[in-house]
C-alpha positions in Angstrom: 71.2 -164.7 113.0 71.0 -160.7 112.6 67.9 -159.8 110.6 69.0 -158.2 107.3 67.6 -154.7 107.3 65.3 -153.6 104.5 66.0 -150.5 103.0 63.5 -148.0 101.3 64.0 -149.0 97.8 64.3 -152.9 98.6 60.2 -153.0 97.0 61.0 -150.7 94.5 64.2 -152.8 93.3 61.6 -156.2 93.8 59.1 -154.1 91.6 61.2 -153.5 88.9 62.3 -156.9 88.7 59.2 -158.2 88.5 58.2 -155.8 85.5 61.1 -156.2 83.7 60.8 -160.4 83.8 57.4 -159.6 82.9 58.0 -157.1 79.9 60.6 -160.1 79.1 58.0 -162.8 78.6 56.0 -160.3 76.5 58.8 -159.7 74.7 59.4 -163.1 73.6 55.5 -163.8 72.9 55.9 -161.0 70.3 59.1 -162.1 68.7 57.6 -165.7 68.2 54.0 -164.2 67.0 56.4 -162.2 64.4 58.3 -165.1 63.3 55.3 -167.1 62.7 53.5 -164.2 60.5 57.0 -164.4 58.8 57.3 -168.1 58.3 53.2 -167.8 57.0 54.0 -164.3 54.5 56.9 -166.4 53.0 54.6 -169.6 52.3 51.6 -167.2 51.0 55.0 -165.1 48.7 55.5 -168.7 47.3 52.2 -169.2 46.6 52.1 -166.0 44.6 54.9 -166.8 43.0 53.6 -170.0 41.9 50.6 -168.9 40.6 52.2 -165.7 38.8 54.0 -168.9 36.8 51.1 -170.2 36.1 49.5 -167.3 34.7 52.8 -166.6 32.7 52.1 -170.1 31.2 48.7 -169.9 30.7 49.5 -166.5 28.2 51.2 -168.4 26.0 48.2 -170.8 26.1 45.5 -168.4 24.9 43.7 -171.1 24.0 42.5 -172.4 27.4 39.2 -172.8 28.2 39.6 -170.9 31.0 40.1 -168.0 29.3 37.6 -168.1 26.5 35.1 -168.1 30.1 36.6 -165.1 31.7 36.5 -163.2 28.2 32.6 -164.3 27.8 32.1 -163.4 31.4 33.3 -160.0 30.7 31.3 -159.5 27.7 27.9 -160.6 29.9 29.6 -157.8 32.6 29.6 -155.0 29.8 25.8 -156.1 28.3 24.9 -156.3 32.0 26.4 -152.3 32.8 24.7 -151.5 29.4 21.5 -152.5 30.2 21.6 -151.0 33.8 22.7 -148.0 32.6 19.6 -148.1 29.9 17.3 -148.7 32.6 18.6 -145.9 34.8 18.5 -143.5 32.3 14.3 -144.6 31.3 13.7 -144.4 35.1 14.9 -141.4 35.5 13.1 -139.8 32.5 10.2 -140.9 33.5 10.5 -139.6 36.8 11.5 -136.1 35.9 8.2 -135.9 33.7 5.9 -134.1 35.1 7.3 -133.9 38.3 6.5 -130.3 39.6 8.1 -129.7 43.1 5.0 -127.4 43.7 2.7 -130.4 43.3 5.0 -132.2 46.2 2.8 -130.2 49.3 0.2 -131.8 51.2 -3.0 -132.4 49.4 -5.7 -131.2 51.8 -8.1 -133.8 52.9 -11.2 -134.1 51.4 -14.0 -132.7 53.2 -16.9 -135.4 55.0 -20.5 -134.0 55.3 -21.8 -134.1 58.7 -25.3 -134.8 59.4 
């Protein structure tokens, strides 16, 4: 049998092909790993939704327990930014008294008799 000749671009043409099945399986890695963010967004959408219900019923129900803790949480929240804020402020008052940036040199050291 007479040996089929090889031309030039023969290993070009086998290169390509090779890419191009490759760049193929990549392609179809990415379109599952989209569809399965998409399948998880639409279960995490529900679950907002579902909980946005909730909420929505839990407004009319003012009365829950629930919220009478968030509201006294927020009021230990606003004593608790009060307090820091008083603190602060006496910190920094007492800092800024007497504080001479001349006074902030090096003190020379004190001076050792030598016998």
């Amino acid at each position: 049998m007479p040996r089929k000749k090889e031309s030039p671009s023969e290993p070009l043409i086998d290169e390509l092909i090779k890419h191009n099945l490759s760049l193929e399986k990549v392609s179809l890695e990415l379109l599952e790993s989209v569809n399965k963010m998409t399948r998880r967004m639409d279960r995490m959408l529900s679950l907002f939704e579902e909980a946005a219900k909730n909420i929505e019923q839990s407004e009319h129900l003012d009365e829950t327990p629930m919220a009478h803790k968030i509201e006294s949480l927020i009021d230990q929240n606003k004593t608790i930014a009060r307090g820091l804020l008083l603190i602060e402020k006496y910190v920094r008052d007492k800092t800024s008294v007497g504080f001479n940036p001349s006074n902030m040199g090096p003190k020379p050291l004190p001076k050792a008799e030598l016998e």
